[in-house]
N, C-alpha and C positions, 0 to 999 in steps of 0.2 A: 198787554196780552202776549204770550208765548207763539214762538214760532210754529207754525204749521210742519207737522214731519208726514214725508209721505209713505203709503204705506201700499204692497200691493195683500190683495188678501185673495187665498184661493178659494175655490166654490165650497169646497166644505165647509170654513169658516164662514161663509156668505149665508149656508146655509143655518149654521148653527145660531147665527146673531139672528137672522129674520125670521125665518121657521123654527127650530128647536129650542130659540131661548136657551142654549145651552151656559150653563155657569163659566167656562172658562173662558167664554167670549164675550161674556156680559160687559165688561167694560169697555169692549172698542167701539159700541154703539155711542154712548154717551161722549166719547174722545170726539168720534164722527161728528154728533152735533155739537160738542164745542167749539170743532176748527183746530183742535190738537193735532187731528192725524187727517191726511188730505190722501183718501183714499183715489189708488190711480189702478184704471181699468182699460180694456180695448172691446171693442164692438162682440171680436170674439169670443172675449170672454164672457160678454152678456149673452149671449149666444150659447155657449156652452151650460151656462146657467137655466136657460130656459128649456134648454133640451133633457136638462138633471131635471126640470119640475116636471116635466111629463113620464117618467117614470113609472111604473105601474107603483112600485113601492113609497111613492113618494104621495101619491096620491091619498091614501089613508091619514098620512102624518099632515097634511095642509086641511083635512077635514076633522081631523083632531083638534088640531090650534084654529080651528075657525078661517082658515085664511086658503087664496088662490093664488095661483101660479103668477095672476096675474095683480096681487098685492105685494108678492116677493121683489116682481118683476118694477115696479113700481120705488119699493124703497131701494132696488138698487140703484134704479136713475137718480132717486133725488139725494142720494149720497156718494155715488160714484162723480167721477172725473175721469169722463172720458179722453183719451191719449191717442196717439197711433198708435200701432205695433210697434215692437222694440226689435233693432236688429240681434241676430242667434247670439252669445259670447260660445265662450271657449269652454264654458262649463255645463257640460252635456247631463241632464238627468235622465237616469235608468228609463223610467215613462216619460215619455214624449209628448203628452198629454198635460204636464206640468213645466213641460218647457219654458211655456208664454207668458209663465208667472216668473220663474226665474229670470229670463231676459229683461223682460219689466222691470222689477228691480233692482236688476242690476245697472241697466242703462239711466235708471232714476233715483241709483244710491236710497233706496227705499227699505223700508222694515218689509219683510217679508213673512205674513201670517198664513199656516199652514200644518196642517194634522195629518200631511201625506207625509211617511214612513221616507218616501225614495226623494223626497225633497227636505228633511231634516235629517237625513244621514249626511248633506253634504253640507250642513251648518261650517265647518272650518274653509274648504276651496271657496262658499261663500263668502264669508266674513273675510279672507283674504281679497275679496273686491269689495269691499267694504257695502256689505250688504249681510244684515241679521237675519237670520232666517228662526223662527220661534213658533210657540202654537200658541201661546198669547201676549197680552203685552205685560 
């Protein structure tokens, strides 16, 4: 069996694999259940997840694909790995909103999956802490 890499993923990604089915994320679900990639989260993050399903516009898209906030909410738990917080590093993103995914990963030498603009501008200050930052794998 291959080693487990861990990976942190942000809400849009989170949302694209459970809600959207989006194509460029399709393969990190099945990584998920094979034990490839040991997805790592904090409370807050689930948190901030929940507060994106309540959304007026999200609402539509969860009765489109048949699904509730609280089936999203659901297969985050039974995929995530929940973590502490990570303490701040030195590499500061534009939004601060995207922070806690940065620190995360960096603090857990983690793949970093993410579709925010102001967190893959800083792909290289990344990867010089040795942490990838991509929109898919």
């Amino acid at each position: 069996m291959t080693e487990s890499r861990n990976a942190v993923l942000d809400t849009n990604i989170v949302l694209d694999i459970f809600l959207f089915d989006d194509k460029v994320a399709k393969p990190i679900l099945p990584a998920l259940q094979a034990g490839q990639l040991r997805w790592l989260a904090t409370q807050h993050m689930r948190n901030e997840l929940e507060r994106v399903l309540d959304y007026t516009h999200i609402s539509p898209k969860l009765a489109f694909y048949q699904l509730t906030a609280a089936d999203v909410l659901a297969a985050f738990d039974r995929h995530a790995t929940l973590v502490d917080v990570a303490p701040r590093v030195h590499t500061i993103c534009k939004d601060p909103d995207d922070q806690c995914f940065i620190d995360l990963a960096v603090a857990h030498q983690a793949l970093l999956l993410s579709k925010d603009k102001a967190v893959l501008c800083m792909k290289k200050r990344l990867l010089a802490q040795g942490v990838s930052a991509q929109v898919a794998m």
